[in-house]
Biopython code that builds the backbone (N, CA, C, O; Angstrom):
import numpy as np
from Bio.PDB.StructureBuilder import StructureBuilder

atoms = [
    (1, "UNK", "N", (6.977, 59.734, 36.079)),
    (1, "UNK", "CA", (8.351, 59.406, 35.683)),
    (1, "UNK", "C", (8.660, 57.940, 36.014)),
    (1, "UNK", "O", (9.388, 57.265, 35.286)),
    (2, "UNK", "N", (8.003, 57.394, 37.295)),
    (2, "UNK", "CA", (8.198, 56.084, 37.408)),
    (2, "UNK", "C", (8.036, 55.196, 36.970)),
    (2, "UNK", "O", (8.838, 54.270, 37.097)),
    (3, "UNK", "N", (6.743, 55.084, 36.149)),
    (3, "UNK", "CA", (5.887, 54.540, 35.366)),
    (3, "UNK", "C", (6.508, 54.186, 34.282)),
    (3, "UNK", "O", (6.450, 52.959, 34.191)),
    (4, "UNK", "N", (7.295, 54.836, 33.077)),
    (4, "UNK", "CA", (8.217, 54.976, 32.001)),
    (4, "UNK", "C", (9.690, 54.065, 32.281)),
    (4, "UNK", "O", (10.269, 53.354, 31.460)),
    (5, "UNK", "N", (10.082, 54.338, 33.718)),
    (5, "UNK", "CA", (10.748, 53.372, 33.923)),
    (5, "UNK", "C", (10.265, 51.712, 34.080)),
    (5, "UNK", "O", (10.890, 50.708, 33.737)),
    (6, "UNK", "N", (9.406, 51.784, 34.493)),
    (6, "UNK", "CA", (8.656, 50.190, 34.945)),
    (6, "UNK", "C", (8.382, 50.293, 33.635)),
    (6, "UNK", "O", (9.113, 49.447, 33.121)),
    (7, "UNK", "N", (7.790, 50.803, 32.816)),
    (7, "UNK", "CA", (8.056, 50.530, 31.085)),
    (7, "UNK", "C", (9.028, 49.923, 30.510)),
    (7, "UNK", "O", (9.064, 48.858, 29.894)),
    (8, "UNK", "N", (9.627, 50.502, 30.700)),
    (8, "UNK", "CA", (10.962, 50.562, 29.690)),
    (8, "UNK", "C", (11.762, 48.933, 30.395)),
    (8, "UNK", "O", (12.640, 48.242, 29.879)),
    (9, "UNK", "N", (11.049, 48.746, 31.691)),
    (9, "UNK", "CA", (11.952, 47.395, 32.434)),
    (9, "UNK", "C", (11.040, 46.785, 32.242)),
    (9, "UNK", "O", (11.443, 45.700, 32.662)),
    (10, "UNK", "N", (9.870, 46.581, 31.853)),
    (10, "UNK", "CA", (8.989, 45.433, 31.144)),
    (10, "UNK", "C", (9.505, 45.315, 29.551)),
    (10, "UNK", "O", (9.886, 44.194, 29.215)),
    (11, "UNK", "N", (9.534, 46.061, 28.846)),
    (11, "UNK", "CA", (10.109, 46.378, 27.497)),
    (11, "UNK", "C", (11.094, 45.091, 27.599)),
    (11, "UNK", "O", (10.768, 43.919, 27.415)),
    (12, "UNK", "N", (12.466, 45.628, 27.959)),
    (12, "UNK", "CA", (13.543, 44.995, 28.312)),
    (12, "UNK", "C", (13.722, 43.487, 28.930)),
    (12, "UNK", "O", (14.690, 42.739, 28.785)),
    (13, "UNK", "N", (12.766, 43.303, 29.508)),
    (13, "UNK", "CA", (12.744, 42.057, 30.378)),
    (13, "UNK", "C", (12.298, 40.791, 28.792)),
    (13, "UNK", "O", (12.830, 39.729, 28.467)),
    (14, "UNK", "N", (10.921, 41.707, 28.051)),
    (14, "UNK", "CA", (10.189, 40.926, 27.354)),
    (14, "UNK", "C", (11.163, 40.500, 25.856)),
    (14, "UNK", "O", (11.242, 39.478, 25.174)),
    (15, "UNK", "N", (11.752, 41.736, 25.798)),
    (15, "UNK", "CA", (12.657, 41.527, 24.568)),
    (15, "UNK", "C", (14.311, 40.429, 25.139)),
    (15, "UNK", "O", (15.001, 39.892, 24.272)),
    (16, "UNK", "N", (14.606, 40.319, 26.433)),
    (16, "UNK", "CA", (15.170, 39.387, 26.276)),
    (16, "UNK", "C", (14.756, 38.316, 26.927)),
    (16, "UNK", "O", (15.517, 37.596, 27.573)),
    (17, "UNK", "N", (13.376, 38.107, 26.793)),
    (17, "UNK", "CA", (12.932, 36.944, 26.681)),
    (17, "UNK", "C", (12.967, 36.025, 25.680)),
    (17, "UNK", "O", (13.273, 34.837, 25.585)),
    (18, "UNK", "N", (12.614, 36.793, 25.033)),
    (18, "UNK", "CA", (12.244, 36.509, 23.131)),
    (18, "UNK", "C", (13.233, 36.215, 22.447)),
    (18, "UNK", "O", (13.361, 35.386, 21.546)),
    (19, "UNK", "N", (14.126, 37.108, 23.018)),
    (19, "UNK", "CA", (15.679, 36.424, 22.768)),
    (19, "UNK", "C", (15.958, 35.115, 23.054)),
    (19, "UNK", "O", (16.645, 34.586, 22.180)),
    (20, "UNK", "N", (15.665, 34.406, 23.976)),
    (20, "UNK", "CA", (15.979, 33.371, 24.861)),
    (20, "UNK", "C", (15.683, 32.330, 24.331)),
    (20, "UNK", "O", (16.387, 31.340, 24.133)),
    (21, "UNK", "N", (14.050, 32.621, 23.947)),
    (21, "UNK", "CA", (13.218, 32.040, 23.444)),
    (21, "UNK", "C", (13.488, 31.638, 22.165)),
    (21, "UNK", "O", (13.029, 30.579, 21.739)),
    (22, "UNK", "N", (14.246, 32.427, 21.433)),
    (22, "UNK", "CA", (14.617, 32.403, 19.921)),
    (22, "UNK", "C", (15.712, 31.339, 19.690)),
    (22, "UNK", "O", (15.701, 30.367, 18.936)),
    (23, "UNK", "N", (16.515, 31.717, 20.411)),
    (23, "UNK", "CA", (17.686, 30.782, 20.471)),
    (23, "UNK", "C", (17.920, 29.330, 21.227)),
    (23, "UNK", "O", (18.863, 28.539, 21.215)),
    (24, "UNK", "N", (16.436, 29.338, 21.992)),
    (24, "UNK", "CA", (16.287, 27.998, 22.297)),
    (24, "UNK", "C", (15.498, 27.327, 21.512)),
    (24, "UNK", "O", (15.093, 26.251, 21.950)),
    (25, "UNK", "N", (15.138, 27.683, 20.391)),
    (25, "UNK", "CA", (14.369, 27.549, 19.593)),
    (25, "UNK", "C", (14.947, 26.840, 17.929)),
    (25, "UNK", "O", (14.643, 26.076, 17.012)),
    (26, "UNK", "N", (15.778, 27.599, 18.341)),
    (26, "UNK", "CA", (17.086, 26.975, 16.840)),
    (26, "UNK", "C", (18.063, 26.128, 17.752)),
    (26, "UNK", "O", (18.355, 25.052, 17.230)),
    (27, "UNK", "N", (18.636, 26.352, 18.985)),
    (27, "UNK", "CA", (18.906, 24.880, 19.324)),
    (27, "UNK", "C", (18.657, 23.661, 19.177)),
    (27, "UNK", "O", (19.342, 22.667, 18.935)),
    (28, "UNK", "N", (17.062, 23.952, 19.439)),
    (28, "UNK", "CA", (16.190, 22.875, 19.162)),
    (28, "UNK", "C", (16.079, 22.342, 17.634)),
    (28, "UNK", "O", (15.945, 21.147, 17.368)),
    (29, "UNK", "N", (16.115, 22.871, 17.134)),
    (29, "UNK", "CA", (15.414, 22.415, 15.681)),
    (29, "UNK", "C", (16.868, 22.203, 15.269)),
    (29, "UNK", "O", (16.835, 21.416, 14.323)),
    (30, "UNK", "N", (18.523, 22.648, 15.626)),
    (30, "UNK", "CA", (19.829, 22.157, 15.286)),
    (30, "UNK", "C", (19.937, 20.897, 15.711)),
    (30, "UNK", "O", (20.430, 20.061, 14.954)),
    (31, "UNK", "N", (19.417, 20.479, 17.222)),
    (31, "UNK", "CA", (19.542, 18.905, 17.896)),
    (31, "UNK", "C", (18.704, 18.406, 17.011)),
    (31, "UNK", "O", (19.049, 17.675, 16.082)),
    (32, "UNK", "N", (17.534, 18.777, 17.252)),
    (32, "UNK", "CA", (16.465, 17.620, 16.181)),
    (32, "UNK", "C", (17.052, 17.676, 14.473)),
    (32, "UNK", "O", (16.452, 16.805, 13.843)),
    (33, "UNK", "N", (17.914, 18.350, 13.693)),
    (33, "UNK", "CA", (18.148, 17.710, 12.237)),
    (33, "UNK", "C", (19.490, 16.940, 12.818)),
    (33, "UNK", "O", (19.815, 16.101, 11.978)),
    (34, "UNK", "N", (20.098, 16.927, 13.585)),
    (34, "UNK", "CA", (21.786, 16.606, 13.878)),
    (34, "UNK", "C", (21.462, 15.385, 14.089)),
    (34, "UNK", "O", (22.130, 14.689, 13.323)),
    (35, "UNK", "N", (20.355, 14.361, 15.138)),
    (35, "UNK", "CA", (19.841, 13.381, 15.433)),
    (35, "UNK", "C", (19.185, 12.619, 14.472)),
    (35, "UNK", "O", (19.114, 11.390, 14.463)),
    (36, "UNK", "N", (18.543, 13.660, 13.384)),
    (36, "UNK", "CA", (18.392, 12.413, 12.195)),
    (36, "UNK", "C", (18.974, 12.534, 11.199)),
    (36, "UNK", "O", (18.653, 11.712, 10.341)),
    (37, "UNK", "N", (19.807, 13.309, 10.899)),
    (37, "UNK", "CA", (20.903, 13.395, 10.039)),
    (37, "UNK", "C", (21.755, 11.712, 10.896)),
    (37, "UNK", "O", (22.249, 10.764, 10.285)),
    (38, "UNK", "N", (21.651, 11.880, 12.308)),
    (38, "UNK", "CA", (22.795, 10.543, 12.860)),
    (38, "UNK", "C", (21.480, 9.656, 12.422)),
    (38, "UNK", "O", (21.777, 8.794, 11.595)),
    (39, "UNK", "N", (20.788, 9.666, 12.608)),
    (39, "UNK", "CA", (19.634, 8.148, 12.769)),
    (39, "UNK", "C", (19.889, 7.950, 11.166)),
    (39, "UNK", "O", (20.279, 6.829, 10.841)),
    (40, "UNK", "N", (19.737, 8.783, 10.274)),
    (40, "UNK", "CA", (19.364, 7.919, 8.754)),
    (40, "UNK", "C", (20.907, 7.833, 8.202)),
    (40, "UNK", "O", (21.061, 7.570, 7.009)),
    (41, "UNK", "N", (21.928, 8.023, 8.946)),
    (41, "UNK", "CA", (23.210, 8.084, 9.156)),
    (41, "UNK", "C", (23.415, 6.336, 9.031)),
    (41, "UNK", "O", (23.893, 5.669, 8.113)),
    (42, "UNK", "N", (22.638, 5.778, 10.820)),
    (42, "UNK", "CA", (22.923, 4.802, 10.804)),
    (42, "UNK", "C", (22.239, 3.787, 10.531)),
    (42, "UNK", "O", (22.506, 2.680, 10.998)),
    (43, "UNK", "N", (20.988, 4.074, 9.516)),
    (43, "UNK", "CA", (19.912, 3.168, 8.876)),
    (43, "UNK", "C", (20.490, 2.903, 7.957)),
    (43, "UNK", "O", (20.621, 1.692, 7.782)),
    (44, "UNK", "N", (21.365, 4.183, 6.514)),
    (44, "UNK", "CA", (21.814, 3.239, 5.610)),
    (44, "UNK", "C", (23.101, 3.063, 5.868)),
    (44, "UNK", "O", (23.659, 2.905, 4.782)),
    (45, "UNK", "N", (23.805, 3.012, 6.669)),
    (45, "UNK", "CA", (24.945, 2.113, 7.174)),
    (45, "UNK", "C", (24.786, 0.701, 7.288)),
    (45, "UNK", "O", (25.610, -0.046, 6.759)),
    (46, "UNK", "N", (23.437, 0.088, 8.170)),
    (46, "UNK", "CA", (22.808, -0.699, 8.541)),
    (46, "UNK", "C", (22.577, -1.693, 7.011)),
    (46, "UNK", "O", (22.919, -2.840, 6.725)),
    (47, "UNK", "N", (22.078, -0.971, 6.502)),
    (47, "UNK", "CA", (21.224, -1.576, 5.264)),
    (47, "UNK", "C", (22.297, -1.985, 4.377)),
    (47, "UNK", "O", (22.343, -3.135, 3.939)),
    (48, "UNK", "N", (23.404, -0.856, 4.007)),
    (48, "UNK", "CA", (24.276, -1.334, 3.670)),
    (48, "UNK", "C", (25.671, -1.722, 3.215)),
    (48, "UNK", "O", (26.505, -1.598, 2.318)),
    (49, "UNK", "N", (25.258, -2.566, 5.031)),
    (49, "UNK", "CA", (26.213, -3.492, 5.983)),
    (49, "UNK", "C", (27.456, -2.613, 6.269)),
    (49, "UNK", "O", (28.467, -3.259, 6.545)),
    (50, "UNK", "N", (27.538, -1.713, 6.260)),
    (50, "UNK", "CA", (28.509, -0.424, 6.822)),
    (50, "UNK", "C", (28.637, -0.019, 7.903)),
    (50, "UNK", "O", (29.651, 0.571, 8.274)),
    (51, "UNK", "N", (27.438, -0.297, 8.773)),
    (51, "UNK", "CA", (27.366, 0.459, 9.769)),
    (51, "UNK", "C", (27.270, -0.390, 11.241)),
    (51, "UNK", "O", (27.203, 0.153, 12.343)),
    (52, "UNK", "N", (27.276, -1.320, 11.081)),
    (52, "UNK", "CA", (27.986, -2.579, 11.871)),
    (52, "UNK", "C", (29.247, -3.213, 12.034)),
    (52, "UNK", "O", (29.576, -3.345, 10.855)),
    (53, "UNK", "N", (30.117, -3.664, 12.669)),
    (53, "UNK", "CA", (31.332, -4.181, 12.403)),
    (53, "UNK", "C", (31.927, -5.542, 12.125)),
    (53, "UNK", "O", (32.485, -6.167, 13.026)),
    (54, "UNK", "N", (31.792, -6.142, 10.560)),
    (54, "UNK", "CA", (31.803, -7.468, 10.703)),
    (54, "UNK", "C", (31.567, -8.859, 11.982)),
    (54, "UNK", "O", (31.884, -8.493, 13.114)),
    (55, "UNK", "N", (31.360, -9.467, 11.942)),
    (55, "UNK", "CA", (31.928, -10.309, 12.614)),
    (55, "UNK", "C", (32.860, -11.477, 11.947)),
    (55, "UNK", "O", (32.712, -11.944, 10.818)),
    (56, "UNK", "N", (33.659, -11.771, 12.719)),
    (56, "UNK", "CA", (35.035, -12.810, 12.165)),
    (56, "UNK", "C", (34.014, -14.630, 11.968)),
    (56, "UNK", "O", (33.388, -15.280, 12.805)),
    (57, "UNK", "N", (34.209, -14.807, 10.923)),
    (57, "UNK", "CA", (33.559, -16.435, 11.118)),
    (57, "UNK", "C", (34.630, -17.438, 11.269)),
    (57, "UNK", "O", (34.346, -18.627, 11.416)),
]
sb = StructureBuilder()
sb.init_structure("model")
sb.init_model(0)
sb.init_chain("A")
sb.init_seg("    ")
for serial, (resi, resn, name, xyz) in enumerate(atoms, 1):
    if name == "N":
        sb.init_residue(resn, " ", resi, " ")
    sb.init_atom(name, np.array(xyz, "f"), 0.0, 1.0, " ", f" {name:<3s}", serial, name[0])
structure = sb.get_structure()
């Protein structure tokens, strides 16, 4: 009977691992498009001349 329990709490442990794992997983890959969505954000800003703030001559 004990055994089924230490089952069932390995079961449990592993499935919310995987969970954990999952969702740190699409965090990840949400930061990494959000960062170059900003980087090519501020390349063609850059390019053109948008994405700098004049300077006064």
């Amino acid at each position: 009977m004990r055994w089924i329990l230490a089952l069932l709490a390995i079961v449990v442990t592993l499935s919310v691992l995987s969970l954990v794992v999952t969702v740190l997983k699409w965090l990840i890959i949400i930061a990494v498009v959000v960062a170059a969505v900003g980087a090519i954000g501020a390349v063609v800003g850059v390019i053109t001349g948008k994405g700098r703030p004049r300077l006064p001559r």
